[in-house]
C-alpha positions, 0 to 999 in steps of 0.5 A, a space after each residue: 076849758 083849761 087841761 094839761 097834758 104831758 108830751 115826751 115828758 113837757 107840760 103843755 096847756 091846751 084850751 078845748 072848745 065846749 062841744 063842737 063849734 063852741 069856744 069857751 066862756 067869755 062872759 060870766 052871766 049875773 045869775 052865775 055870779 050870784 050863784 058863784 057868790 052864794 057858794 063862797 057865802 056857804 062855803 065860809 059858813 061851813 067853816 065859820 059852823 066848824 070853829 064856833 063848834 070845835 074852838 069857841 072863843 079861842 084864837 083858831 080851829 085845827 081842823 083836823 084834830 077839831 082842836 083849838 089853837 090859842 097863838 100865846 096859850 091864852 086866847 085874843 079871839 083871832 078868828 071872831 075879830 078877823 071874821 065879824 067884817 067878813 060876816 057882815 059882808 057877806 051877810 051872814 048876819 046872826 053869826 056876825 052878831 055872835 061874833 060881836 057880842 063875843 068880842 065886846 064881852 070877852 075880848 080882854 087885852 090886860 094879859 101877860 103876854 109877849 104878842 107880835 106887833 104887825 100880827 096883832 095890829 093887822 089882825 085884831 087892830 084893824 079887824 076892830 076898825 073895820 068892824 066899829 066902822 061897820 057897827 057903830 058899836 063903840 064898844 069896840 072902838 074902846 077896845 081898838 083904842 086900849 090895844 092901841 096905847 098897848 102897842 105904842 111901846 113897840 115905837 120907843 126905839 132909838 131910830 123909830 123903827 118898832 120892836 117886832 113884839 111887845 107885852 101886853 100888860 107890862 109894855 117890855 118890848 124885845 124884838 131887835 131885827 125886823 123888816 120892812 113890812 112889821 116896821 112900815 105896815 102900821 099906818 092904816 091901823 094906828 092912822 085910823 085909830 088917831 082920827 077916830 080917837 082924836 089922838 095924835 100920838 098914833 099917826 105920828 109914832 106909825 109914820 115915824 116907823 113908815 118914813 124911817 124905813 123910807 129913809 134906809 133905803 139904798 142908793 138904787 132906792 130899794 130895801 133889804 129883808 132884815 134891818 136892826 131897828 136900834 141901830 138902823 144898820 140893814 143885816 140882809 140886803 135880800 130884795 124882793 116884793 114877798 113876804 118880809 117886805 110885801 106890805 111896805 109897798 102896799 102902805 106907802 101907796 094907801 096911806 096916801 089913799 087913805 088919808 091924802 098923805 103927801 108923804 107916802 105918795 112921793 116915797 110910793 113913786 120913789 120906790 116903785 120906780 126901783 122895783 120896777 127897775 131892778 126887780 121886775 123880770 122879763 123871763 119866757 114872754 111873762 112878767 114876774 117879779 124876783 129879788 136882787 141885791 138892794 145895793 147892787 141890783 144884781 138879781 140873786 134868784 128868780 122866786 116869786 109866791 103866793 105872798 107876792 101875788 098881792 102885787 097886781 092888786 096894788 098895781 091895779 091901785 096905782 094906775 098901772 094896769 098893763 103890768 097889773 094884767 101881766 103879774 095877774 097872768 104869770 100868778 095864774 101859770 104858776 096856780 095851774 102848774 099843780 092846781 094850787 099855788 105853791 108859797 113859793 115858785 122858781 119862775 125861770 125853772 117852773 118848778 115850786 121852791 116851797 110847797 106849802 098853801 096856807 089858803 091865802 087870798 092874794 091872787 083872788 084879791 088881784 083878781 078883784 081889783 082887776 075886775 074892779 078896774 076892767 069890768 073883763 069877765 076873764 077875771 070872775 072867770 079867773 076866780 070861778 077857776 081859783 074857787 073851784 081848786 079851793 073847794 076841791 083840795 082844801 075843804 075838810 069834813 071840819 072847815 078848811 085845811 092848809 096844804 102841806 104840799 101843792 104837788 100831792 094835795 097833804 093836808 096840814 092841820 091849820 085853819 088861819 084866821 085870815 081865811 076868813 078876814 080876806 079869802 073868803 072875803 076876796 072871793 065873795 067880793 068878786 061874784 057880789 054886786 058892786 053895792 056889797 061893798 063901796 070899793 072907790 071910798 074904803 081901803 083895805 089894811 093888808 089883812 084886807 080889813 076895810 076902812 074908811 076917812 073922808 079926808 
């Protein structure tokens, strides 16, 4: 059992044996990891009960004020499409029904409204996706295929790079100065929308957006946080794996997975050679991963967060398991500084930069992959710990509630869709039989939507 203790003023971590004679658990027994998979299947039908109650047919629950949020004033049903895959999978199967009848008669996309692109199409395109290919109802093929030609003006600039936001009804699009992740995180969506439309215009306007972030890259090969898409020029040379920049490398791995991309394989070797080279950082016998300038390679501080616990997932994907089990280690250090992890940690000091927990699922997704690949029972056990904090800090009466800060556990009156699209998911995936989901033929988008192309 994991405690921290405090000597003169140093935290210190300490492993107790259970009962005399007793070490702690290795393995997790296929009756607890039904158990553990039952509870996350309760658990998001607690918050799935509170959003059909309290915000219905809108975008979003708040769940303390138990008041609905639409992100543009009018609603595009955020949460039942990230949901119905998740509902399906976990099998809560009459509330994946509502949600899809829901979505197919309700959901319009006619409406005046400036949306941004990456959101929308990692969200509402791929949940769409992933729920077609889970239904067969093409009905909701059609909607993906009318969002699609929707977004498609994002990509009328002049290098290729998309426009962050985009009109829905009017096609204007506005949006200048973006990153790598809205500019390179498209492909999977657009990519799969082109194979089962048939229409070409989606895959090669995403991989023009793809390779034309490649493209921009330094001389030491790696990307800044901001670049103008009209001209191309970088306006931040900050380089990191987290939020801003994380997906980018996440997409050039799948597109190759995902579709037998050439391409995106040969600019995903490129570029992690450089990540690895300038970005991954040795600091007290722990492998983190922190930011540098993208010219020079100097490093420009030691942050790393929730966003960036993706990594070892991506890491486990691409055949490096080594430094996928480190990364997973340190992500673990920096959860039970405060029993949740912080958004964002100074890993050479120990001490949280940014306090905030919006419920996100990366480190249990690392988690997954990492039992995935290993078989190791540390990892179920790992995410036995992670769901635990979860249910302890973050329930609410109504649904879940987002932190406000890790260190005193302040709730903050936000319940994002993607507790639903992937924290939940990830954490059911985990505990479930392997057969709850065909992980070796189906990729998940960044929002953590499963698709699949038999190439």
């Amino acid at each position: 059992m994991f405690r921290k203790i405090f000597v003169n003023g140093l935290l210190l971590a300490l492993t107790f044996t259970f009962g005399i004679g007793h070490a702690a658990p290795e393995k997790m027994s296929a009756t607890e990891a039904h158990k553990m998979a039952k509870h996350v299947q309760q658990e998001a039908l607690h918050a799935w009960r509170d959003y059909k109650q309290f915000a219905w047919g809108h975008d979003a629950l708040k769940p303390l004020s138990q008041k609905p949020h639409d992100w543009y004033g009018k609603s595009l049903l955020m949460t039942p499409v990230d949901a119905l895959d998740t509902l399906l999978i976990v099998g809560l199967k009459t509330e994946a029904k509502e949600a899809q009848e829901l979505i197919a008669t309700e959901l319009n996309f006619d409406q005046d409204l400036n949306v941004q692109n990456f959101e929308i199409t990692i969200r509402l395109l791929g949940g769409l996706l992933s729920a077609y290919q889970l239904t067969n109802d093409v009905r909701l093929l059609a909607l993906a295929d009318d969002l699609g030609a929707r977004l498609l003006p994002v990509f009328n600039s002049p290098t290729g790079l998309p426009y962050t936001h985009v009109n829905l009804k009017t096609g204007k699009v506005s949006g200048k100065v973006s990153n790598p992740a809205e500019t390179g995180t498209l492909l999977l969506e657009f990519g799969m929308l082109s194979k089962l439309t048939n229409k070409a215009i989606y895959y090669d306007k995403a991989k023009q957006a793809l390779s034309a972030t490649f493209q921009r890259r330094s001389t030491i090969g790696l990307v800044g946080s901001a670049i103008n898409v009209e001209t191309g020029a970088w306006e931040n040379s900050n380089s990191h794996i987290g939020g801003g920049i994380d997906s980018y490398y996440e997409y050039l791995y799948k597109c190759w997975r995902l579709f037998g991309d050439q391409d995106c394989k040969n600019m995903w070797e490129t570029s992690i050679a450089s990540v690895n080279q300038y970005l991954a950082d040795e600091v007290n016998g722990g492998l983190w991963y922190g930011h540098a300038d993208m010219n020079s390679g100097k490093r420009s501080n030691t942050h790393y967060g929730a966003l960036d616990a993706f990594m070892p997932a991506l890491l486990v994907l691409s055949d490096d398991l080594p430094r996928a089990k480190r990364l997973q280690d340190s992500g673990m250090r920096m959860w039970r500084i405060h029993s949740i992890e912080p958004e964002s940690l100074d890993y050479a000091s120990m001490q949280v930069t940014s306090a905030g927990y919006p419920l996100r699922p990366e480190i249990v997704e690392s988690a997954y992959y990492l039992y995935r690949a290993t078989n190791d029972d540390r990892y179920r056990l790992m995410g036995k710990e992670l769901f635990e904090d979860f249910v302890k800090y973050c329930r609410h009466e109504t649904g879940y509630a987002a932190l406000k800060d890790v260190r005193d556990k302040s709730k903050e009156d936000s319940m994002e869709s993607f507790v639903f699209a992937e924290t939940f998911k990830y954490y059911y995936l985990l505990f479930a039989p392997k057969t709850a989901l065909d992980f070796d033929n189906v990729t998940f988008n960044t929002e953590a939507h499963p698709l699949r192309w038999r190439r």
